[in-house]
N, C-alpha and C positions, 0 to 999 in steps of 0.2 A: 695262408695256411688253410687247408682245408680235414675236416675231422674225420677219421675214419669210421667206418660204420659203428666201431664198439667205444671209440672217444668219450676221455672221459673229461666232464663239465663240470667248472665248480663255481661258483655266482655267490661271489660276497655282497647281498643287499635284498631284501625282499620287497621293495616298489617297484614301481611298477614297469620302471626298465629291466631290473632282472628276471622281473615273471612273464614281461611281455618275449624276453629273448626264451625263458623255457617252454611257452607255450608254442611257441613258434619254428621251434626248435623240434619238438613232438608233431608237429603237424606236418612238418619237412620232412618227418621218417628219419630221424633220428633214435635209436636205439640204444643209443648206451647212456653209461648212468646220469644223471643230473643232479648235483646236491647245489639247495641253496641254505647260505646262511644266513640269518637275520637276527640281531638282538631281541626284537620286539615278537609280541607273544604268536603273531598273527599277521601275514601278508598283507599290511596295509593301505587300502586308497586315501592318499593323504588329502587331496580336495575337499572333501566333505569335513575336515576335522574344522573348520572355520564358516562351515555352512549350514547345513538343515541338519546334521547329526549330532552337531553343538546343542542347536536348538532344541533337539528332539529328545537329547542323552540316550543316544543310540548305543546300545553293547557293540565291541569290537568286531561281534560276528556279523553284522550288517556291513560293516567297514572292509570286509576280508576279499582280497581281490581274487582269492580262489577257496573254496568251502574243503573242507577234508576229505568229503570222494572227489572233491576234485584234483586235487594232488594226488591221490591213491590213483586216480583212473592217469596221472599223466605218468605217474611212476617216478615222482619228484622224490627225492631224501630230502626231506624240509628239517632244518636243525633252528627251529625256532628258538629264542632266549639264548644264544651262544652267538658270542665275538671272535671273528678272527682275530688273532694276535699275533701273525709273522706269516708269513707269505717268501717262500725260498723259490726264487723264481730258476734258477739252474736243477732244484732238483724238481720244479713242476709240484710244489705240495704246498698247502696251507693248512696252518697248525690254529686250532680253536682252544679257546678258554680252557677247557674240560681238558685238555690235554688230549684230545682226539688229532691224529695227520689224515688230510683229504688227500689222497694224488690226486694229479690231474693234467690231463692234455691237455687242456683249454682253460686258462685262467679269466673269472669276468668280473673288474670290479666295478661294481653300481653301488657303492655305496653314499649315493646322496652329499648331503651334508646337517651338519646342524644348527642351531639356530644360534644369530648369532647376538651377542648378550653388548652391553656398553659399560664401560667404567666410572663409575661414580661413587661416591659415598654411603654406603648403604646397600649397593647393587648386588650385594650377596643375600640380602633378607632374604627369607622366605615367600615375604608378600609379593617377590618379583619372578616375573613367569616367563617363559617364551613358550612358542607355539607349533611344535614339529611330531609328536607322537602324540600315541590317544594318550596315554597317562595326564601330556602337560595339557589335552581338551582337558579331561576329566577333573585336574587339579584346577583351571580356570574357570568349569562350569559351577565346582563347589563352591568360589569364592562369589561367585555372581547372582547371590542370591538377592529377591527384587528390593529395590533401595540401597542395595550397596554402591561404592563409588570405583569403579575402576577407571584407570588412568591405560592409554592406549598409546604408545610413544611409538611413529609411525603410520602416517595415512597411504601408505602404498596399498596395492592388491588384497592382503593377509590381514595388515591392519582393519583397511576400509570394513572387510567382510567381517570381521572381527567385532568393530564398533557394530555395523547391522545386529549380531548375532546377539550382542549384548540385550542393549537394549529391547531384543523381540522377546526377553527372557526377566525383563524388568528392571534391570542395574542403570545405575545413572555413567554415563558415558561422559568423560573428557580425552577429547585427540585432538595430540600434539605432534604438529609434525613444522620442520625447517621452513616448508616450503609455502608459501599462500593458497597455493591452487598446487598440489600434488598431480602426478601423471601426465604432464604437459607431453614430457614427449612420446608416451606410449600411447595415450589418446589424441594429441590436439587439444589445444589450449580451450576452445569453445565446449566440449566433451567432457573434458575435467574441470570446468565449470562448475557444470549442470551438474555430474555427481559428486565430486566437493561439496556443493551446496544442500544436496540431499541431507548431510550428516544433521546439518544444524537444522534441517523442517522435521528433523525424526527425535530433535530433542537431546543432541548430542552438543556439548560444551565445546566448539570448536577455538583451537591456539595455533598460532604459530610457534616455534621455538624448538626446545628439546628438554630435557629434564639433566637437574643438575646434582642434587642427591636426594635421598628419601633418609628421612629424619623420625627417630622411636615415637611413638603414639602419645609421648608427655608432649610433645609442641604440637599438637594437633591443635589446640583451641588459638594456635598463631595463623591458622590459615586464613589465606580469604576464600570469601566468597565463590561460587561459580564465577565466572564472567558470563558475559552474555557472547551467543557465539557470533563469529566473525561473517561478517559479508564475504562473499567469494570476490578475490581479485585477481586478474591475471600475474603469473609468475614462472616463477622455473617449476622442473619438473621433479617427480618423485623418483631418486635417487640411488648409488647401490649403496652411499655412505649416507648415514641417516643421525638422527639427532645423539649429539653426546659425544665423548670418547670412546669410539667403537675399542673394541678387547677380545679375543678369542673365545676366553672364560671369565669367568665371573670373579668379580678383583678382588685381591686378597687387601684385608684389611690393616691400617697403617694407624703410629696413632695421630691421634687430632681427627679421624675420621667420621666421619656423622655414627652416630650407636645404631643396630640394626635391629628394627621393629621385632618384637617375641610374635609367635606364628597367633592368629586370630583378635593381633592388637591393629586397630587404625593407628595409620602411622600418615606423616605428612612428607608432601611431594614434592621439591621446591623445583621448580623451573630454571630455566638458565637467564628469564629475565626476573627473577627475583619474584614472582607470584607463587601461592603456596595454597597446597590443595590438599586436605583431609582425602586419603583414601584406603579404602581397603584390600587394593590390591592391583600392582601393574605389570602392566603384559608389552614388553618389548616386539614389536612387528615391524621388525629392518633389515629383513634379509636372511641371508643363509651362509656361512662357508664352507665351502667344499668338505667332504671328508676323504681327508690325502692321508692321514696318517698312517697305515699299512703301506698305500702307496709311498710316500718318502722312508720309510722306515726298509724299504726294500729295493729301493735304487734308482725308481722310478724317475723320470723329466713329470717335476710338478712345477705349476705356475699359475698359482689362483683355478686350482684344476688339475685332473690329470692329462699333462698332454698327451692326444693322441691322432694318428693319422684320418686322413678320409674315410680310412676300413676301419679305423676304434683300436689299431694297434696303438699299444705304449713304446716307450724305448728300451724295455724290453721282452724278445720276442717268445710270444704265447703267454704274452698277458696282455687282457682289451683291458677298455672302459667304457664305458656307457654311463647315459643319462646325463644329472645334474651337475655330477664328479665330472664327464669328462670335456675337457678343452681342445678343440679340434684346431688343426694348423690349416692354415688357409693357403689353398697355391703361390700364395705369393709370398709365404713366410708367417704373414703376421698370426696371432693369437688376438679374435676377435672374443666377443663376450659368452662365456656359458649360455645357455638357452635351459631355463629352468622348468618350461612350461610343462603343462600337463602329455599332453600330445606328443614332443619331442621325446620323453623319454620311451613312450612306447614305438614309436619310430624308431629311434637307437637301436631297442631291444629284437624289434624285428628285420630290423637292417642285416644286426650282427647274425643273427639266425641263418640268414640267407649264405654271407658270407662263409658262415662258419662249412656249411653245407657245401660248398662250392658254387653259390649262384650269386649271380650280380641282385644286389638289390632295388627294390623297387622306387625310382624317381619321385625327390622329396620334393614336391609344391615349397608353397609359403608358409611362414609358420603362422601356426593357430593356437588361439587362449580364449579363454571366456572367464567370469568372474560375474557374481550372483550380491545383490545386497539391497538391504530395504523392498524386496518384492520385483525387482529389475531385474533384467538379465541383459548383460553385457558381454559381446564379442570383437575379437579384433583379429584382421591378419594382416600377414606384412608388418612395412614400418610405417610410422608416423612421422618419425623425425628427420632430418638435413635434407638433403636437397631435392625441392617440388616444391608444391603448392600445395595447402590446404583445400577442398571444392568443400561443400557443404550442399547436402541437400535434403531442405526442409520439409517439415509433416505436411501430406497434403491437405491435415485440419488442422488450420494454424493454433487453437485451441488445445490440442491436446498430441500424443509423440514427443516423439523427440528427432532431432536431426541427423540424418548419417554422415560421417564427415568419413573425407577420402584423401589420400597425398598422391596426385599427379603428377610423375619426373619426364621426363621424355616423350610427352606425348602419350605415357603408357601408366597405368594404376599401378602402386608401387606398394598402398594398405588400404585400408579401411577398418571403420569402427564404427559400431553402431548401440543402441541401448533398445530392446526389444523388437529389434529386427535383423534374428539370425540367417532368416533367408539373402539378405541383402548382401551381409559379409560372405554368406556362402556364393554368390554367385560373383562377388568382389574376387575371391581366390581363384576361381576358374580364371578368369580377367585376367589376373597377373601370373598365371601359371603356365597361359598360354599367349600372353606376350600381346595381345588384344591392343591395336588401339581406337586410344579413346581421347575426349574433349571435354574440357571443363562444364561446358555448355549443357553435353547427354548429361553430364555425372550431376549435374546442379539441378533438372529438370527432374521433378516426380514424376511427371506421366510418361518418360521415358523409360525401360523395361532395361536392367541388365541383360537379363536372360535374351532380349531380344536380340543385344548387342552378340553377344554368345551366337547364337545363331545364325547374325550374318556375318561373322568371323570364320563359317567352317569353311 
């Protein structure tokens, strides 16, 4: 389907795949209307909410992925603070909170997901946070005042940046995550070593495990002590099922349940191995679940996602998806994994643009992520994991860097990853986008030049 010139667009989600499809959508000579909805006050870049805006107490306007002329100069209907609530997909309209009906020729949902919370005893306190709008920053940065103890449940991506952001802001840090060594297979086990290990050189209380309930602030004086954090050891990797009994919502209390800490009382943590930790306040970082419920509530094929085809169609027609929501079908049938990353969704958004326009979109490389913590900067593209070979190739001062590690499958670069050397991974993508090959031997040698290999590849 292709939009006619006065087509009208209606984009339930204001990240950064539905802004990336309206701006791109405008810049196509698109003329007709564009509304997006968004719960949240402000078109928000969620990245930063776990990185330097945490740290900074940045206002949401710094955060805004478009300023107010700039939605007046795109000619967006921006319906900030208002929920869809039903989506009629035969008569083409979606109905908002306020009782407002949008029509619309082109339906887009980007509506993300949210965070997803774990079932325990206690797990509805107040003291218990997740981390997906600025509100829940804002509520975690209150609680993190310096000497407080917050408990971090989750060493993946969100967590890890999380624990950095804490502790740069003065709170005592303990993270808990199942795994030994988290991110195995997004980095390579040597990789998520090294930054595993950073947690505990920054002063961070490192555990294996998951958390079992949080307990009212009278058994506080039952806790123990910190531990001392853990050595890094090789392990599995950081996973999409994370410590505890995952839960959609936050669990409804039963009796015999643990009593739920009063809001500004230290309340105690208990682990799932029986260790017990005085804190003031924990922040669950395990991930995300789709947000389908429009979508199912409207007839939609949902499956851990909205499924949709190569073009972002759903099942049914003149309604997409995009971004984190959506789950693409593979030629061969199967439903591989969401792709949550930053970059994907704005790709999504400008794909569909194209589409929507009538043009083919522009040929997606490898996927690309970055992730920021303790003063590092880390990137990766591609994959790390099944079938190839790890290469590694170390600093050429053995003193100081770090190593880039690479997964070679076929004679050909399949990822890489590296920790302050984004030129590296950058010219790793080229590699694998143009099918380049290559040898463990160039890939393991520092004085050997990607870019060189690039070169004599044209």
């Amino acid at each position: 389907m292709s939009l006619a010139p006065g087509g009208r667009v209606v984009v339930i989600g204001g990240g950064l795949a539905g802004v990336s499809l309206a701006e791109a959508l405008r810049a196509g000579g698109h003329g007709g209307p564009i509304a997006i909805v968004d719960r949240e006050p402000a078109f928000t870049d969620r990245p930063p909410l776990s990185k330097a805006a945490f740290v900074d107490d940045a206002p949401i306007e710094e955060l805004a992925l478009l300023t107010p002329d700039r939605i007046a100069e795109l000619g967006i209907d921006a319906r900030h603070g208002r929920n869809a609530v039903a989506l009629d997909a035969a008569a083409r309209t979606v109905e908002l909170d306020d009782g407002t009906v949008l029509p619309a020729d082109a339906i887009v949902l980007a509506t993300g997901g949210r965070a997803r919370r774990l079932a325990f005893p206690g797990g509805d306190s107040p003291l218990v946070h997740t981390l997906r709008t600025y509100a829940d920053a804002r509520a975690i940065r209150a609680a993190a005042a310096p000497g407080a103890r917050i408990l971090v449940v989750g060493a993946g991506l969100i967590g890890a940046e999380l624990a950095s952001s804490l502790r740069a802001v003065g709170a005592d840090v303990v993270l808990v995550d199942p795994h030994p060594v988290p991110l195995v297979p997004a980095v390579g086990g040597r990789i998520a070593g090294i930054l595993h290990a950073m947690h505990a050189a920054h002063g961070v209380d490192v555990r294996v495990g998951g958390i079992a309930a949080l307990e009212d602030g009278e058994h506080a004086g039952q806790a123990d002590a910190p531990s001392r954090p853990l050595a890094s050891r090789p392990g599995s990797a950081d996973g999409a099922r994370t410590p505890g009994q995952e839960d959609e919502r936050p669990p409804l209390r039963s009796p015999g349940s643990a009593p739920v800490p009063a809001p500004g009382r230290r309340a105690t943590a208990v682990l799932n191995d029986g260790g017990r930790i005085e804190v003031d306040a924990v922040v669950l970082g395990v991930g995300i679940l789709p947000g389908t419920e429009l979508a199912e509530a409207a007839g939609l094929e949902v499956d851990d996602g909205i499924v949709v085809d190569a073009r972002f169609r759903t099942s049914v027609a003149g309604v997409y998806a995009i971004g984190d929501v959506a789950r693409p079908r593979a030629v061969d049938g199967s439903l591989p994994r969401r792709d949550e990353h930053w970059e994907a969704a704005r790709l999504d958004g400008e794909a569909l643009a194209a589409i929507l326009l009538g043009q083919e979109p522009a040929p997606r490389g490898a996927g690309w992520w970055w992730s920021d913590r303790y003063g590092v900067h880390v990137e990766g593209v591609g994959r790390m994991d099944g079938d190839g070979e790890i290469v590694l190739r170390e600093p050429v001062d053995a003193g100081g860097g770090y190593p880039v590690a690479f997964l070679l499958a076929g004679g050909r670069l399949a990822g890489a990853v590296s920790i302050d050397e984004p030129n590296a991974v950058r010219a790793a993508r080229r590699l694998i986008d143009q099918g380049v090959p290559v040898t463990a031997t160039l890939l393991a040698d520092p004085s050997s030049s990607l870019r060189d290999l690039l070169r004599a590849a044209r």
